[in-house]
MIKOL-424307 format. One record per residue (C-alpha): x, y, z. Coordinates in pm, whole numbers. Example, Ala and Ser with C-alpha at 12.3 -4.5 7.8 and 13.67 -1.06 7.14 Angstrom:
BEGIN
((1230,-450,780))
((1367,-106,714))
***
This chain:
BEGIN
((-7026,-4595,-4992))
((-7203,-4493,-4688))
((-6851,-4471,-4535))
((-6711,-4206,-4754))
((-6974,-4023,-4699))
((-6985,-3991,-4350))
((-6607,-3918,-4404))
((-6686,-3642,-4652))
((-6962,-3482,-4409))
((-6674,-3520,-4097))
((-6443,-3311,-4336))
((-6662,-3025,-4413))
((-6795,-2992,-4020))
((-6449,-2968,-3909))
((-6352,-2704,-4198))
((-6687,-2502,-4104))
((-6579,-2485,-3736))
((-6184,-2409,-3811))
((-6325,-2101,-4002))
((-6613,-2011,-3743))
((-6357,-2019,-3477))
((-6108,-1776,-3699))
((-6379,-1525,-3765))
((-6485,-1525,-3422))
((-6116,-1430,-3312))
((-6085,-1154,-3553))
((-6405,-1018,-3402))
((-6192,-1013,-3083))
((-5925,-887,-3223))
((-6074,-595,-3387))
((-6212,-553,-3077))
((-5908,-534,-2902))
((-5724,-252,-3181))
((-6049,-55,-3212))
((-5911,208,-3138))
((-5644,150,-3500))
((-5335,-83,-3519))
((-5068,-94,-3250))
((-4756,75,-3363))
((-4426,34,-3117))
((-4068,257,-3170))
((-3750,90,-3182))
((-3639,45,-2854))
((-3255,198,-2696))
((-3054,-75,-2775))
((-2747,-196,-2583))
((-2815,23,-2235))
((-2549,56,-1988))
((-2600,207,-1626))
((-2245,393,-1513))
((-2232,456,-1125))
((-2200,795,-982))
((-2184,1006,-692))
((-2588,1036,-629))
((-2630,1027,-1009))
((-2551,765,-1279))
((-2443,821,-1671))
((-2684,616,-1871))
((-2502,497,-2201))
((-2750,331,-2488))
((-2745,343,-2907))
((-3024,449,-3099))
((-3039,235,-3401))
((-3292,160,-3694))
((-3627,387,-3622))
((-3596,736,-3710))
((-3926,821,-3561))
((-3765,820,-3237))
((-3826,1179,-3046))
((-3734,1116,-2702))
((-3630,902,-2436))
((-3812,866,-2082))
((-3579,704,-1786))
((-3794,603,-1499))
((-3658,457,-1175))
((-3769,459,-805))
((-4008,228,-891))
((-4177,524,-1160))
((-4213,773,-873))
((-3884,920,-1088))
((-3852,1009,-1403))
((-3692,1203,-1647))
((-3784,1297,-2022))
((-3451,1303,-2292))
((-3502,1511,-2630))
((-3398,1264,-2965))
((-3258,1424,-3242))
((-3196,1144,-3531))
((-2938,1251,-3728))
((-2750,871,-3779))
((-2851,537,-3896))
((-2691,500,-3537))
((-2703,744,-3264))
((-2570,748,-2895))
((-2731,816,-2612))
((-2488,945,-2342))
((-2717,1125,-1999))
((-2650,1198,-1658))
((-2935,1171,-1429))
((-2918,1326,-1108))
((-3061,1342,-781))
((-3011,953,-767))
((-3080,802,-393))
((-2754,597,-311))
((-2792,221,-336))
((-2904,-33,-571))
((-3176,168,-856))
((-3428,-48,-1130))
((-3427,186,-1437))
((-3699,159,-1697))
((-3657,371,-2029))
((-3853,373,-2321))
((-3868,582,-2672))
((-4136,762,-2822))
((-4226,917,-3147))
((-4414,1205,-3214))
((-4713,1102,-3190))
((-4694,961,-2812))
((-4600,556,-2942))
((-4383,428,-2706))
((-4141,106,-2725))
((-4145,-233,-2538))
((-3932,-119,-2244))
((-3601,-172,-2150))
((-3491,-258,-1808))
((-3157,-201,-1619))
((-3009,-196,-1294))
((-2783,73,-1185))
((-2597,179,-873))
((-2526,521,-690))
((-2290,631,-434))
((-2332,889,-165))
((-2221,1023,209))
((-2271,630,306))
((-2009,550,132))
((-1820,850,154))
((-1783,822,567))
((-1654,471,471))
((-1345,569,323))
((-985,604,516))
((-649,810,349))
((-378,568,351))
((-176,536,620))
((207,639,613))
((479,386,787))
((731,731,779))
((819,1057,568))
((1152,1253,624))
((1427,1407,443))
((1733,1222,452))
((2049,1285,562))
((2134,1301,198))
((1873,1585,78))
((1643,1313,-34))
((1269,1348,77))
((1030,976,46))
((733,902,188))
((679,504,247))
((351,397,238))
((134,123,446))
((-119,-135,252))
((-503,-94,181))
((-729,-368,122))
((-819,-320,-245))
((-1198,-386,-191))
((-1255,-6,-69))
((-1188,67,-450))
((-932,256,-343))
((-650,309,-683))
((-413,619,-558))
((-287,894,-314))
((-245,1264,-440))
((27,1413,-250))
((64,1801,-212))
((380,1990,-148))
((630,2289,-215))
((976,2272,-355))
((1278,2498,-338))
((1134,2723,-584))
((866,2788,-396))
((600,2617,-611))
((340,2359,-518))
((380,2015,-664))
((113,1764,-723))
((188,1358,-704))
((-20,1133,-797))
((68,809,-645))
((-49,454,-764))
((-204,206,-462))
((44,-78,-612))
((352,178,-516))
((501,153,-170))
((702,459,-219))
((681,845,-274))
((951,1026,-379))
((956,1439,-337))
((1189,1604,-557))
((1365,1928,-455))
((1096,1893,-150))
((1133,2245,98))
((1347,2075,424))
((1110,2095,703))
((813,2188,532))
((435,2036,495))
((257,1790,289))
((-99,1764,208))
((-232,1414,80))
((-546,1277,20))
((-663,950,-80))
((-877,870,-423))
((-1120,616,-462))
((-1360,419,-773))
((-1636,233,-619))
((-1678,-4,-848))
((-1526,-25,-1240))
((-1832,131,-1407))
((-1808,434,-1179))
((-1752,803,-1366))
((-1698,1011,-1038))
((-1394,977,-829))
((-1461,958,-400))
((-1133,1098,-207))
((-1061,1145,143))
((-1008,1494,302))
((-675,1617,281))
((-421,1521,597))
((-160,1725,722))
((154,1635,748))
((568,1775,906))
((812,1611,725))
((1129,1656,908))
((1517,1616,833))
((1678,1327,947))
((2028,1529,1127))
((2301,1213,1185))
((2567,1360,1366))
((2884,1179,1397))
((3002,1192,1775))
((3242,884,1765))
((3548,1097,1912))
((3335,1303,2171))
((3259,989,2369))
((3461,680,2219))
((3852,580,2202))
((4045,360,1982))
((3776,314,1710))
((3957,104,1475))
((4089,143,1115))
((4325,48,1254))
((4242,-63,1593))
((4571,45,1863))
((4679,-258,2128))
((4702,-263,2443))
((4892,-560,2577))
((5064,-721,2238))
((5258,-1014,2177))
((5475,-836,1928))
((5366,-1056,1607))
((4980,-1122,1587))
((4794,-1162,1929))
((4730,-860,2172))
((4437,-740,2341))
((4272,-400,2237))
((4377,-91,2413))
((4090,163,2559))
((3839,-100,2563))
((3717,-321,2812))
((3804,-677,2732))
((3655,-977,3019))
((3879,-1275,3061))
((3620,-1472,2854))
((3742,-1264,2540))
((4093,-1332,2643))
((4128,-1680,2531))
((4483,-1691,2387))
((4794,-1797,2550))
((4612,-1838,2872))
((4443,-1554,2916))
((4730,-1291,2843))
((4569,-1179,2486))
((4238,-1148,2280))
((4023,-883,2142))
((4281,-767,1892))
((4475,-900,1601))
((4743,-753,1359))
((4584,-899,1011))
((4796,-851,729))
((4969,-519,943))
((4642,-354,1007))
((4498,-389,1354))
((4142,-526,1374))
((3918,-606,1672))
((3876,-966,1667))
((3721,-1285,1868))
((3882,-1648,1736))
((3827,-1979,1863))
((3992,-2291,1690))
((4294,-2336,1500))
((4508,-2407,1816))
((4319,-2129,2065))
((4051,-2268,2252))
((3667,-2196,2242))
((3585,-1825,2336))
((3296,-1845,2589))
((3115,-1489,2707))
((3370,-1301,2582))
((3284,-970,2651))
((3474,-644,2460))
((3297,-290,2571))
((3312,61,2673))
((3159,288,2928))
((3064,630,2816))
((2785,902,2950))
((2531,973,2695))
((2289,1259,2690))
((1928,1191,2623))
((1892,1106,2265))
((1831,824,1968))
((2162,669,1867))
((2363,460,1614))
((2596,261,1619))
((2784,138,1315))
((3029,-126,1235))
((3257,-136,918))
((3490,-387,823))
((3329,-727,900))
((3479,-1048,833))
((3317,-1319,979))
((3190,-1678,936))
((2873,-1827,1115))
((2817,-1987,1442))
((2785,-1933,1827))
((2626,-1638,1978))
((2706,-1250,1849))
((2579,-989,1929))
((2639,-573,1950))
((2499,-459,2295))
((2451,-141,2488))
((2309,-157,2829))
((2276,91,3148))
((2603,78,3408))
((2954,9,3387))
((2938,-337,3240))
((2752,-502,2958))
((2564,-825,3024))
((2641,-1164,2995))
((2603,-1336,2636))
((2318,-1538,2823))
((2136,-1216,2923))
((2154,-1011,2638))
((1842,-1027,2550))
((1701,-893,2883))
((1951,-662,2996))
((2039,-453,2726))
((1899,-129,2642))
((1896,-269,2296))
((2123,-573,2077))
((2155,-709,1741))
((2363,-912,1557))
((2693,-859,1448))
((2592,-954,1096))
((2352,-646,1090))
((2629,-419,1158))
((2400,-181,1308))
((2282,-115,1691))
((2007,151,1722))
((1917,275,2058))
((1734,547,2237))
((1798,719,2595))
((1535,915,2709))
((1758,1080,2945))
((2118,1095,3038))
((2269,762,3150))
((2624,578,3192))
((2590,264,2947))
((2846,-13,2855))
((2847,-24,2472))
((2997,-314,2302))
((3035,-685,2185))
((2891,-1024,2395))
((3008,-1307,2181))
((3075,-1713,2215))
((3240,-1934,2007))
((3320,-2288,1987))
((3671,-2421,1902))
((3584,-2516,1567))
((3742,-2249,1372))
((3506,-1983,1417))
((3586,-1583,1428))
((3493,-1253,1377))
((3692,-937,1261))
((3559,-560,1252))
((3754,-291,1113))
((3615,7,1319))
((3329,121,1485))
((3105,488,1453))
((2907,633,1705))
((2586,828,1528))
((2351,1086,1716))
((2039,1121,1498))
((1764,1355,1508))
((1427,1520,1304))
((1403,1876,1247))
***
């Protein structure tokens, strides 16, 4: 008996000091809201900081409270701010503002609403970005690896690479056609190429370079605009001012009246003459149309610096020259030479005696003189016994120029 009641008394001191301890906290409370009952507006919901050039486009939705009345953006850790009139007129709303005068770099923004009568919302906080002259004096216009007109009328401009981090997405090219009028390209960073249509021969281009710092960013950056003569490519063809016997068909000198001969007006060493002991080589009737030609194997022996040029003056200049015709197979050492005197070099030396070389597989020798010279122009080839050969149809001689 005694038991339950000291339980019972337990009970009710507990229950006395539960509710003593509750009215004491409402004292506190009241206390605390004297001044009436806290009331908080609906907060901008789903905030989004776009980067700009010194300013920034701050993107929100104003949803359930109509109360709302404005909007206050603070930033620069609230020695910045700036007050945006709310008109409710949706059970959603968007908030779309620029704010300006935004110090470049890395910005905290803190906005909240407020009603009428001055209650603000919880805030809402964001992090933005804004790009100025830093920036700016970072940015280069793409380079160009070269921009002429064509033999052909056609005008291109070829582009070089950009490393994609500078944000860097196109190239705006400027320039005036036939009809007088100025055309604007816009050119994508992932193209290599340009192409000008009906561009003015020998005229100017203007191009610039345009830039998105980052992918939230509403203002474009672009380089200053560069400058550029865009001349036409002139190939002149001056084969028969300084070369003989250029093929389609090839003449023969020396000829064995069937197949074999050697090939008149050019230069042949005794390495190139490697058939019936050193009599012919350098030219063969193939199927009745003369060709200049190098063949080791199938009966004729190995062809070993067999050398087949000419010797011609040149004015100063940039030249080409072309082969047609080719019919070869692989192997040995071939090459198209030009080099300075009245011989060309040994296959063996080619490569640091010539003026220039490449292979006959390119088909093409380009070479510059940067003043009149005498130059041996020609072929340095070896090959083995093994059935290997070579066969060109003719030869062109090119002078090119810009203008």
């Amino acid at each position: 008996m005694r038991n339950k009641l000291n339980t019972a008394l337990f009970v009710l001191c507990f229950v006395g000091a539960v509710v003593l301890s509750s009215c004491r906290k409402m004292d506190d409370y009241k206390k605390f809201v004297a001044g009436g009952e806290i009331s908080y507006t609906g907060k901008v919901d789903s905030v989004q900081i776009m980067s700009g050039r010194n300013r920034v486009l701050v993107k929100g939705l104003f949803l359930a409270d109509p109360k709302v009345t404005s909007l206050k953006i603070f930033w620069n850790n609230y020695q910045d701010s700036v007050t945006v009139p709310v008109v409710r007129k949706n059970t959603v709303d968007t908030l779309s503002y620029f704010v300006s005068n935004i110090g470049e770099g890395v910005q905290n923004f803190v906005l909240f609403t407020y009603d009428a009568s001055g209650n603000k919302s919880i805030p809402v906080y964001k992090t933005g970005k804004a790009y100025g002259d830093r920036y700016q004096a970072s940015l280069a216009n793409r380079g160009i690896a070269s921009a002429q007109t064509e033999s052909d009328g056609s005008t291109a401009i070829k582009w070089l690479g950009m490393d994609r981090l500078t944000g860097v997405f196109a190239t705006e090219v400027e320039y005036t056609n036939t009809s007088g009028k100025t055309v604007t390209l816009r050119t994508p960073i992932d193209s290599s190429v340009t192409r000008l249509a009906n561009f003015k021969t020998s005229s100017n281009i203007r191009y610039r370079t345009l830039f998105l710092p980052d992918t939230v960013s509403i203002d474009t950056f672009s380089t200053d605009y560069t400058t550029r003569y865009v001349p036409k490519f002139i190939q002149e063809d001056v084969t028969a001012t300084y070369l003989k016997n250029t093929g389609s068909p090839f003449k023969s000198g020396a000829y064995d009246g069937s197949r074999w001969g050697s090939v008149a007006d050019w230069t042949s060493n005794q390495g190139a003459l490697n058939i019936s002991n050193g009599k012919y080589g350098g030219f063969e009737n193939r199927g009745g149309t003369g060709v200049l030609s190098f063949e080791a194997g199938w009966g004729l022996p190995a062809l070993n610096n067999g050398l087949i040029y000419q010797t011609i003056t040149l004015p100063a200049g940039n030249y080409s020259f072309k082969l047609s015709g080719i019919d070869q197979n692989k192997g040995g050492s071939r090459f198209i030479a030009v080099a300075e005197g009245t011989t060309l070099p040994d296959v063996n030396k080619i490569s640091s005696q010539s003026i220039a070389f490449s292979d006959i597989a390119s088909a093409e020798l380009n070479f510059t003189l940067a003043t009149a010279k005498t130059v041996s122009i020609g072929f340095a080839v070896t090959i083995d016994a093994s059935g290997q050969y070579i066969k060109i149809g003719s030869v062109r001689l090119y002078k090119e120029a810009y203008q």
